[in-house]
C-alpha positions as CSV (number, residue, x, y, z in Angstrom):
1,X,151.0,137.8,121.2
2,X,150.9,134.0,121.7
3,X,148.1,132.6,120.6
4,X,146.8,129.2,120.3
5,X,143.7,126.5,121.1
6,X,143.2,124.6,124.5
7,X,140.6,121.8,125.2
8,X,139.9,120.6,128.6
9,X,138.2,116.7,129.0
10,X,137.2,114.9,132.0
11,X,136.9,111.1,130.6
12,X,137.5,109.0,128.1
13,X,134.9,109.6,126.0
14,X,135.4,113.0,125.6
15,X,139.4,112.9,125.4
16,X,138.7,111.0,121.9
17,X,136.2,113.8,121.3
18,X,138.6,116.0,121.7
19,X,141.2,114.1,119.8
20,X,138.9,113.9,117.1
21,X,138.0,118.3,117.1
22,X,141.7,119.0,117.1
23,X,142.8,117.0,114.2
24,X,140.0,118.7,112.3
25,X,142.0,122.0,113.5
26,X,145.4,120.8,112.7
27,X,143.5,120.2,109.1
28,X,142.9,124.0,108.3
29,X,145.4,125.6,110.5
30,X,148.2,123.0,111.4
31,X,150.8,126.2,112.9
32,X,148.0,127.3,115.7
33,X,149.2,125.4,118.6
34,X,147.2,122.9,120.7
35,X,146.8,122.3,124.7
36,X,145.1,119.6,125.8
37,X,144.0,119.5,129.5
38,X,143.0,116.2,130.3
39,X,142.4,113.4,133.3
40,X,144.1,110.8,131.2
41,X,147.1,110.7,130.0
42,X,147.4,111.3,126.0
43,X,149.8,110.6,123.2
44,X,148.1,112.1,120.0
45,X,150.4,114.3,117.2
46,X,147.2,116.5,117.3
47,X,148.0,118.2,120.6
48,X,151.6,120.1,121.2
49,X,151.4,120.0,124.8
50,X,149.0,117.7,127.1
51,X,148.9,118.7,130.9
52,X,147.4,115.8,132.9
53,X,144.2,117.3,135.3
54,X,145.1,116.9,139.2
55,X,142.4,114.9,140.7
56,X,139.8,115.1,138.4
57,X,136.3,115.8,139.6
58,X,134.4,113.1,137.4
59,X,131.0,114.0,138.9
60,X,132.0,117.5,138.1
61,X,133.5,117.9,135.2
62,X,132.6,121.3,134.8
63,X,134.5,122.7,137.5
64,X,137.8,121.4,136.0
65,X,136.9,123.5,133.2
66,X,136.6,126.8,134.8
67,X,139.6,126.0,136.9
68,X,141.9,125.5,134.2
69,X,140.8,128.0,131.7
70,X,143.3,130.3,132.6
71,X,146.1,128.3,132.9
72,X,146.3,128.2,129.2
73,X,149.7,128.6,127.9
74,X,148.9,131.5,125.4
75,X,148.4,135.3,125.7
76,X,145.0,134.7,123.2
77,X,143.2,131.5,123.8
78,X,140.8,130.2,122.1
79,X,138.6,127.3,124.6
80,X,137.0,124.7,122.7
81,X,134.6,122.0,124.1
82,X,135.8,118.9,122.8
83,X,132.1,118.1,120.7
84,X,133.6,120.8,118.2
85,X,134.3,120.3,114.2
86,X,136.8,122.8,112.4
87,X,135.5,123.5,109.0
88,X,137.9,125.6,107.6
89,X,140.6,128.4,109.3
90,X,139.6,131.4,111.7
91,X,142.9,132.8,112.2
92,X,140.7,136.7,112.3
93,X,138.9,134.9,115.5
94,X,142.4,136.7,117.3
95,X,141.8,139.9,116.1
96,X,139.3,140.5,118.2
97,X,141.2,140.7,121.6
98,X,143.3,143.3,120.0
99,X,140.2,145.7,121.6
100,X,138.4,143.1,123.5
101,X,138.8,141.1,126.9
102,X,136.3,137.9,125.4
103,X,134.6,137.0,122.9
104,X,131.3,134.3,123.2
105,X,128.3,133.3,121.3
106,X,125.0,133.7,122.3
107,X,123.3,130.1,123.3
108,X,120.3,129.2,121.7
109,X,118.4,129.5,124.7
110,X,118.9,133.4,125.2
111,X,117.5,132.3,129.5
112,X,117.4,128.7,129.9
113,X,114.2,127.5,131.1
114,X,113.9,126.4,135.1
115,X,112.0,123.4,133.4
116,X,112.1,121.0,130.4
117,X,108.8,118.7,129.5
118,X,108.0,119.1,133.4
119,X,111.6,118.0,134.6
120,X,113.9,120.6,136.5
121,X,116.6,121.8,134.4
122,X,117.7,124.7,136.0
123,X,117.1,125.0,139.0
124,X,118.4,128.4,139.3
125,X,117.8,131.5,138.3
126,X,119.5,135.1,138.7
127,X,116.5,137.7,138.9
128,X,118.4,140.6,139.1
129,X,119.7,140.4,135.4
130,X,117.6,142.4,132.7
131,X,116.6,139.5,130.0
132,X,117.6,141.6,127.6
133,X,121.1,140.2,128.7
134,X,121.4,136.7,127.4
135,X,123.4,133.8,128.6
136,X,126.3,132.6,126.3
137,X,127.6,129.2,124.7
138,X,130.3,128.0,127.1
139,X,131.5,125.8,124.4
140,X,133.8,128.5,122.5
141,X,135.4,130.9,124.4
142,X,138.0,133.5,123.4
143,X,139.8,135.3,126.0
144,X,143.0,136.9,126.6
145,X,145.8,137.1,129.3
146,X,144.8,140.1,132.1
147,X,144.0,140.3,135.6
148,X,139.8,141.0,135.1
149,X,140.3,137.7,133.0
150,X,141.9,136.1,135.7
151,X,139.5,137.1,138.2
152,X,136.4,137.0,136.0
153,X,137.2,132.7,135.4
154,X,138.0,133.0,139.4
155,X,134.4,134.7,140.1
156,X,132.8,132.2,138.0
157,X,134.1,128.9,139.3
158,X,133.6,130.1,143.3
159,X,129.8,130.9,142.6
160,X,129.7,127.0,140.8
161,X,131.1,126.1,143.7
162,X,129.2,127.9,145.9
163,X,126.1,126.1,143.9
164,X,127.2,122.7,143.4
165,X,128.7,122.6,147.4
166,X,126.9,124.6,149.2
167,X,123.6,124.4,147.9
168,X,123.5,121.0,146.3
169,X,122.5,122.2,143.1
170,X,123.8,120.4,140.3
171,X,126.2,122.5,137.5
172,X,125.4,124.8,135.1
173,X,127.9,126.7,133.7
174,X,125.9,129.0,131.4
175,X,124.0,130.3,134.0
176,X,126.6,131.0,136.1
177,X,128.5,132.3,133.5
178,X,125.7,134.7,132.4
179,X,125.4,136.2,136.0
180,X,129.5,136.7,136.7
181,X,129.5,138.6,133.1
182,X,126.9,140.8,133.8
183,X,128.4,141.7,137.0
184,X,131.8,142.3,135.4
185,X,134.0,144.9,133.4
186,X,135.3,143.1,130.8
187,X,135.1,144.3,127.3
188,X,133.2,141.6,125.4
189,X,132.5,140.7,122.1
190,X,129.5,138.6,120.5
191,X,130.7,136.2,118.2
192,X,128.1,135.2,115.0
193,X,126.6,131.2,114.9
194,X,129.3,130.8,112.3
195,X,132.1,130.9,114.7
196,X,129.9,128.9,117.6
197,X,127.4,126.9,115.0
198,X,124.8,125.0,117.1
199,X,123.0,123.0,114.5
200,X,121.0,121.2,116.7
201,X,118.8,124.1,117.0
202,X,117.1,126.5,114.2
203,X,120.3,128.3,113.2
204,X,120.7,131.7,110.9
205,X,124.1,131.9,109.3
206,X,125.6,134.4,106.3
207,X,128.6,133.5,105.8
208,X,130.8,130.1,106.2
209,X,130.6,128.3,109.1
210,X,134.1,128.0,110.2
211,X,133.2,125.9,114.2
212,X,130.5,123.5,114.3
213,X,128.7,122.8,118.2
214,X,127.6,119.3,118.3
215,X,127.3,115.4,118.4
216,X,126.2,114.3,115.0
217,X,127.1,110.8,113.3
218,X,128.9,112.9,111.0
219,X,130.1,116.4,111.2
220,X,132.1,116.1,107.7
221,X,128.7,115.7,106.1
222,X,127.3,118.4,108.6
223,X,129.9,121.0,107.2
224,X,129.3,119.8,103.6
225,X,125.7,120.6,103.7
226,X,125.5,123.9,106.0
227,X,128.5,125.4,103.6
228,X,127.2,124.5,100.5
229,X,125.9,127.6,99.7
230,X,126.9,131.0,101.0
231,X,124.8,133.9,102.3
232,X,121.6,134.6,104.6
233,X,119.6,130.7,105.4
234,X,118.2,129.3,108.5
235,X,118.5,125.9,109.2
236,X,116.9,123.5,111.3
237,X,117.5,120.0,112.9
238,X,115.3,118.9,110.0
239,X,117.3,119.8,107.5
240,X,120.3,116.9,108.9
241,X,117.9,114.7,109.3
242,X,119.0,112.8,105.9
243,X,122.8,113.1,107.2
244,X,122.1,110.7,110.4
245,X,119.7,108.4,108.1
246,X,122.7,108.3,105.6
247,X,125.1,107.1,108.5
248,X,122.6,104.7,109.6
249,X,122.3,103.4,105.4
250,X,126.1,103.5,105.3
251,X,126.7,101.5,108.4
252,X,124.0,98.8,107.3
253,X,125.9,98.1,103.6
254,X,129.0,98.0,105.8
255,X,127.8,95.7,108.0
256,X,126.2,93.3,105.0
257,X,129.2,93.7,102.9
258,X,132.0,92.4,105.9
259,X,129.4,89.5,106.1
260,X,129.5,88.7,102.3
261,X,133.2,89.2,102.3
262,X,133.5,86.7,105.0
263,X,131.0,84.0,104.1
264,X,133.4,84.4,101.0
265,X,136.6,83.7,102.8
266,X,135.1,80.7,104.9
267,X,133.9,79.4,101.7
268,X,137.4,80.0,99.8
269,X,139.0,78.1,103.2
270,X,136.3,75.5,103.2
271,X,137.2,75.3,99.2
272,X,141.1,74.6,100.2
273,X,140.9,72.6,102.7
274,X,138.3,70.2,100.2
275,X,140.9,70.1,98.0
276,X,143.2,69.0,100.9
277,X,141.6,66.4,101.6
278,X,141.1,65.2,97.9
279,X,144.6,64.8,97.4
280,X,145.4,62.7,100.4
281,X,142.6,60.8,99.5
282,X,144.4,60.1,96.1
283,X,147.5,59.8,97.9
């Protein structure tokens, strides 16, 4: 079975995200192939294959996923949203659609609220699904070649549609995707935080985190510290706290030290050009 890694971006910004997550990849498991899916057009050694997005939907963007998950080159694909870190290799990740049709993490909000601090968030909700079945991350999904596959991605992306269209409801892919699972047949695994790690919430992990979930300064220092020790912790957003000041301590003796190194220069040039000026004075 083929199996490899695709990332689909809508934007700039998040086509050197992406650029960024898959040379993390290409670190730890530089054989697994790469597509990227993209509305720009990309030259990176990171990526194998780029396929340029027909008529991006910028407002969007989120329906450009759905519709080009399964056009991924590979019999086992593993999606990755683009504000993804590698940490170390996952080739077992595969394994799992050896019995299974897909493979997703839990989100951190097992039913995301229909508010936030008063504001609508989603303003939807599907009240014929038990609670006791969660939504999932859309950020890391694994999935294989089949025709439920193929029509469960098609099921999902005509009831976004059907939201963002027809109704005038603004995207949310989680929820959606939480409704067309339940109502499907696929055979679906639930992967651990350690393959989905969302470390802007309290997170429990046991073992190594091998995908990080996020937008930190810096995910190097992100990995350093949530693998530093293995076995059963919970972390919070408190405890990365220090990382983001560190970036923000870093930057600042950057920033002093290119201004010392160039007061230095204009004085070595104002120096030269003193002596200049001596010696035609002389002369």
């Amino acid at each position: 079975m083929s199996k490899g890694v695709i990332y689909i971006v809508v934007g700039t910004e998040y086509v050197a995200e992406a650029v960024k997550s898959a040379a993390s990849l290409k670190k730890y498991m530089p054989n697994l192939p790469i597509t990227l899916f993209s509305s720009e057009t990309v030259t990176s050694p990171y990526f194998d294959t780029v396929k340029v997005i027909d008529n991006p939907r910028y407002h969007t963007p989120g329906l450009d996923k759905i519709s080009y998950m399964y056009d991924s080159p590979y019999e086992y694909t593993l999606f990755l949203d683009s504000d993804t870190y590698i940490c170390t290799d996952f080739w077992e990740i595969f394994n799992l659609l050896d019995l299974f049709d897909m493979a997703v993490a839990h989100a951190p909000f097992r039913i995301a609220p229909t508010h936030i601090n008063g504001q609508e968030w989603i303003p939807y909700q599907f009240t014929k699904i038990p609670e006791s079945f969660p939504e999932m991350n859309t950020g890391v999904i694994l999935y294989k070649k089949s025709y439920k596959v193929e029509q469960f991605f098609q099921n999902w992306l005509n009831l976004c549609e059907e939201k963002v269209k027809n109704q005038g409801k603004p995207l949310h892919d989680q929820a959606t995707f939480r409704s067309v699972l339940y109502e499907s047949e696929l055979r679906t695994a639930t992967l651990t935080p350690e393959y989905n790690c969302r470390f802007i919430f309290p997170v429990f992990v046991s073992g190594k985190v091998k995908i990080l979930h996020g937008r930190p300064p810096n995910f190097e220092l992100i990995a350093n510290k949530i693998n530093s020790e293995i076995g059963p912790i919970i972390f919070t957003p408190q405890d990365f706290i220090f990382i983001s000041h560190k970036e923000i301590v870093d930057e600042q003796i950057i920033q002093k030290n290119s201004r010392l190194f160039q007061i230095r220069e204009d004085l070595e040039t104002s120096k030269i050009r003193l002596q200049q000026m001596q010696e035609k004075i002389k002369s």
